[in-house]
N, C-alpha and C positions, 0 to 999 in steps of 0.2 A: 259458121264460126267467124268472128271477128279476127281482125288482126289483131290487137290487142290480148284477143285468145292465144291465138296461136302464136305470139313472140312468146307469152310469158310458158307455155305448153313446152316450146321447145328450148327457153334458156333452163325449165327445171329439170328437165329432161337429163340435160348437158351436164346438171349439179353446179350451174352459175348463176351466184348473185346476182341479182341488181348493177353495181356497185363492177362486178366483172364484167357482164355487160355492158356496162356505162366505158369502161377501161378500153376495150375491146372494138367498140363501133366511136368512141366521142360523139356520143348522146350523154344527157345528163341523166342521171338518175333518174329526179323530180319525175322530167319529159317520161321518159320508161315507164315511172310508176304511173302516171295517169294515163300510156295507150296503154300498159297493160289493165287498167280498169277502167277499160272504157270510157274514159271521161276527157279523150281528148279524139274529137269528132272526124277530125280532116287531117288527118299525118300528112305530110309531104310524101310525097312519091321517094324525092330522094334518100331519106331519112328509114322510110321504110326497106328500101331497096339494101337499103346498108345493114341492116339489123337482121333481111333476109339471108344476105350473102356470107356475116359471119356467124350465124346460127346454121347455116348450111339447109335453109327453105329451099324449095324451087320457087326461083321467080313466076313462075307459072300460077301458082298459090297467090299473088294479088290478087288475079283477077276472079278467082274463087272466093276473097273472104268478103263479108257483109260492107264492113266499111268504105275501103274500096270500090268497090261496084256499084254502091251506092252515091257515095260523093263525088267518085272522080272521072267515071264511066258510065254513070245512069243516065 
């Protein structure tokens, strides 16, 4: 599973928008909609770290998803 998966998995989860998300971490939207559809290849660690810790991830789960592992750990 990508991260991009798995942020958008567990903000629908939550029953939050985008838009609350966005509110929530100060990420933009835009940024959101493209990791959550995979079309943005190399998230920053920090950026993701943030969207982990108010969606309530275990930080543990970077090193588990596809993206990650791949770009920033391979």
């Amino acid at each position: 599973m990508s991260i991009g998966d798995l942020i958008r998995y567990e903000r629908k989860r939550k029953g939050w928008t985008l838009s609350q998300l966005s509110r929530r971490t100060g990420v933009s939207k835009s940024y959101l909609s493209y990791l959550e559809r995979n079309q943005k290849k190399n998230p920053s660690i920090t950026i993701v770290k943030r969207l982990f810790i108010v969606l309530d991830i275990p930080l543990e789960k970077i090193m588990e998803s596809d993206n990650t592992k791949e770009n920033h750990f391979g």
